[in-house]
N, C-alpha and C positions, 0 to 999 in steps of 0.2 A: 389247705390240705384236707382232702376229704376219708372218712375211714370208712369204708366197704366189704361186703360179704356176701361169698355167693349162694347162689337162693338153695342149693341143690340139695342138701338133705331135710331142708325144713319142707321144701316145694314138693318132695319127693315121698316126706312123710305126710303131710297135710292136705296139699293139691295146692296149685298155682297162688289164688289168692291168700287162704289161710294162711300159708307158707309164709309169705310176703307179710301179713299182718300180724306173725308172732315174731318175725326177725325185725321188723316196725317198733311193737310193742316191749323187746329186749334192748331195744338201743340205736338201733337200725335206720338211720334217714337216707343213705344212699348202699345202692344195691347192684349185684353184678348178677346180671341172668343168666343161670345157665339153663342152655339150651340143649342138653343131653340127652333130655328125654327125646331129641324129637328123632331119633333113633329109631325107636320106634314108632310101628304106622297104628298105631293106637293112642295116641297121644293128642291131644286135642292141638296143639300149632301144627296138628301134618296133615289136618281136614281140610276140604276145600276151601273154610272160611275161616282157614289162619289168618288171615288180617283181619277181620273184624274180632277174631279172638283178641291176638295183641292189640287191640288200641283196647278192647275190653280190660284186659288187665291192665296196659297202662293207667287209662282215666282211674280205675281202681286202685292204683299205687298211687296215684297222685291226690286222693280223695284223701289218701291217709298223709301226704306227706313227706313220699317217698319218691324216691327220683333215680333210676337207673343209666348210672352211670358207665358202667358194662357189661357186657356178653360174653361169651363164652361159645363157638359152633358146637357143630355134634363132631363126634371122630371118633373110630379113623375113616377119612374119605374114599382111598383106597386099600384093598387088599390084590395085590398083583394076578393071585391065580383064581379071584373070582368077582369076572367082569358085571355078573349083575349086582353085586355087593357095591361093588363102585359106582356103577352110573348111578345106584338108589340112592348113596349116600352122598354123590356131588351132587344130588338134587337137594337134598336135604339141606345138605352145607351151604346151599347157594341161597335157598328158600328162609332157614336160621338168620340169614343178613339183613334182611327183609325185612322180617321178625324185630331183629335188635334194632334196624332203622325207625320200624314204627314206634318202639318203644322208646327211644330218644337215644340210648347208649352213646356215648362219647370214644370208647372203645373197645371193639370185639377183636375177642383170641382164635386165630383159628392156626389149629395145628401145622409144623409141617410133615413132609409125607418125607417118612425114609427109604434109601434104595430100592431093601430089600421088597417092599412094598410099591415101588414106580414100575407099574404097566411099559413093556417093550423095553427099548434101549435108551434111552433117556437120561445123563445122567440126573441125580438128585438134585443139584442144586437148576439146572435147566429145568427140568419139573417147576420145581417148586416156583420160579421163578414166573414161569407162566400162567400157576395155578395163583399165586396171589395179584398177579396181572389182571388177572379174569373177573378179578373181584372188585376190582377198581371203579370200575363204573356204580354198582350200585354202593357202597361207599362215599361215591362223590354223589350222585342223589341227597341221598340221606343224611350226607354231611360228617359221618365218622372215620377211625382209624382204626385200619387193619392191622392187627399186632402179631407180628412174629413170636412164636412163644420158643424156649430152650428146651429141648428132650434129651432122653438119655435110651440107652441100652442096657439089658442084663446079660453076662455073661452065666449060664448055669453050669457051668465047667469049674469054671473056678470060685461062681457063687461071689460076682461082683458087681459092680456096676460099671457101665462103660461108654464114653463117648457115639453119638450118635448124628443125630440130624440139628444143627441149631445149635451143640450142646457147649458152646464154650461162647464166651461173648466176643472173640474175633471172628467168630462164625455169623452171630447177630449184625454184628456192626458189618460184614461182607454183606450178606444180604440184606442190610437193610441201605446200604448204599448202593449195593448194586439196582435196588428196585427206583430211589431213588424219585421220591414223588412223597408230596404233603398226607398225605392220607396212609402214607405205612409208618409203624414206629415198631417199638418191641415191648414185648412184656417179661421182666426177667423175673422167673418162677425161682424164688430164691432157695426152697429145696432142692430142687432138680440141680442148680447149678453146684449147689455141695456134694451131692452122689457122685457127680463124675469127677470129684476130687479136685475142684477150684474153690477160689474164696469168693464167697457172695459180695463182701466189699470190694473188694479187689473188681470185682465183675461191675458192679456197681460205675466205679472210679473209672473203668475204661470205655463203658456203653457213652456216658456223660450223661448229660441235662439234657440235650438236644435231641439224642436219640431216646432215652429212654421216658416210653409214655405211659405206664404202670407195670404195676407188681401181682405176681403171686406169693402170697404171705404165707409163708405155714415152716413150720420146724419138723427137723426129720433126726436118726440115730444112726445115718450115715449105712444101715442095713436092709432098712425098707423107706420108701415111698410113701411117709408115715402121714402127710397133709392133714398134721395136728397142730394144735395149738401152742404159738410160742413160747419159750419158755417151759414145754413139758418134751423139748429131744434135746439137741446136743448144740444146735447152733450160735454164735459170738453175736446177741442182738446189740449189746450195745456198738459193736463195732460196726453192723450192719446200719443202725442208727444214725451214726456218726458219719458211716458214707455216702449219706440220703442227704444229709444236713451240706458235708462237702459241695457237692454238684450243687446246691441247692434244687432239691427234685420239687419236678412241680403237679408231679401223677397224686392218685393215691394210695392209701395204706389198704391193699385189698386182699382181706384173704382166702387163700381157698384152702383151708384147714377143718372142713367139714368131719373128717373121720375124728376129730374132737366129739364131737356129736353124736358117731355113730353107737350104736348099742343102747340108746337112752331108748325108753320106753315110749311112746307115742302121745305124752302127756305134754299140754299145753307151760304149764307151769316150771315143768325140769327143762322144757327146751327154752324157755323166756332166763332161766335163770343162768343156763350154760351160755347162752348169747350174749347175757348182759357182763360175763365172764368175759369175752371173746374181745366185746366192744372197750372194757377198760384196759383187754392188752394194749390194743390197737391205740389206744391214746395214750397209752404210756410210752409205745414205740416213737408214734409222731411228737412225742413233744421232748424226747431224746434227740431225735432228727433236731432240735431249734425253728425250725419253721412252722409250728404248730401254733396257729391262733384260737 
């Protein structure tokens, strides 16, 4: 069991490699790349020589040590009523795969797209279906798995949260059987799945072992979308723990808890020290799980 972190606010503070060399230097031997930046066309992976970028930062992560286990696409890839928003960003999306191929990932997350947001008549789940279809091919290139991730919705009426695209794990396990091919699995975002009022173990226990090929780690207060740090919202880790340990899972402990992070000053030393933070939750979780070597 490997424990993992995504690069986003270190890479975001820092720039690509520094990023990588202080979440390195806090604890950090495997890493989940998020690729959000490339959202924007200012971003060095949206230049013509994004692949020779990415194998640059790879050989560089690898110099230290570092081995990227995951990705993360850009999103959202569409927006219904604005069609150049969309085709920019299914280039992006498509080009991000690429990206995480050259970098080795094991596993990239890439959004699904809700209703409200599918261009024409289509339903969602036919979308979506075809949209990780599309992806298949460079996937099998490269050799990785496409991860279904779990979303939610806000109701701002009644100021809740609520059922969406993905958001329950009989939702997961439908589309991931419906797609139904070695290179799709899911990743169960274990905050997201408590906002719309399920149990994370419980979610866990139903995805199984089989389907489920990582995690989004982070703790929330059941009121915002808090992707902080375990142990500082409201979530049951030991129970969460115990349900990883059950299936015996064979992903890893990966979090995207960066808004832990957020607000710290741009100093090398408080961000190595908050990580080294992050990295001994992360091994307290896995080795609750039983399967921690």
């Amino acid at each position: 069991m490997k424990i993992s972190t995504t690069t986003e606010r270190s890479c975001t503070t820092f720039g690509y490699k520094e990023g990588i060399r202080i979440l390195h230097e806090g604890g950090f031997n495997y890493l989940d790349m998020s690729l959000y930046q490339m959202r924007n066309d200012y971003d060095v992976l949206t230049t013509a020589n994004y692949r020779e970028v990415a194998k640059e930062i790879k050989e560089y992560a690898n110099s230290l040590g570092v081995t990227f286990v995951q990705a993360h696409a850009p999103f959202p890839t569409q927006l219904k009523d604005y069609p150049a928003f969309s085709a920019d960003m299914t280039k992006k999306a498509m080009q991000s795969l690429e990206v995480a191929g050259i970098l080795g990932a094991e596993f990239v997350v890439v959004h699904p797209v809700a209703q409200a947001q599918v261009p024409g008549d289509e339903s969602q789940k036919e979308y979506n279906l075809k949209m990780y279809r599309s992806m298949l091919p460079i996937a099998k290139e490269y050799g990785f798995k496409i991860c279904i991730e779990n979303m939610w919705n806000y109701d701002s009426k009644r100021k809740s949260f609520i059922k969406n695209v993905c958001s329950d794990a009989e939702s997961l396990v439908e589309y991931h059987d419906a797609l139904d091919d070695e290179n799709i699995t899911i990743c169960l975002d274990i905050g997201h799945i408590a906002l719309v009022g399920d149990d994370p173990a419980q979610a866990i226990r139903t995805i199984g072992r089989d389907r489920l090929g990582t995690l989004h780690v982070h703790d929330v207060d059941y009121f915002t979308d808090s992707h902080t740090l375990p142990y500082y919202g409201k979530l049951n880790w030991a129970s969460i723990s115990k349900a990883l340990g059950d299936i015996n899972y064979t992903g890893n402990i990966n979090f995207e808890a960066d808004n832990f992070l957020k607000g710290l000053p741009a100093d090398e030393q408080v961000f190595k020290s908050a990580i080294g933070l992050m990295y001994s939750v992360g091994e307290h979780i896995a080795k609750n799980t039983g399967l921690y070597k």
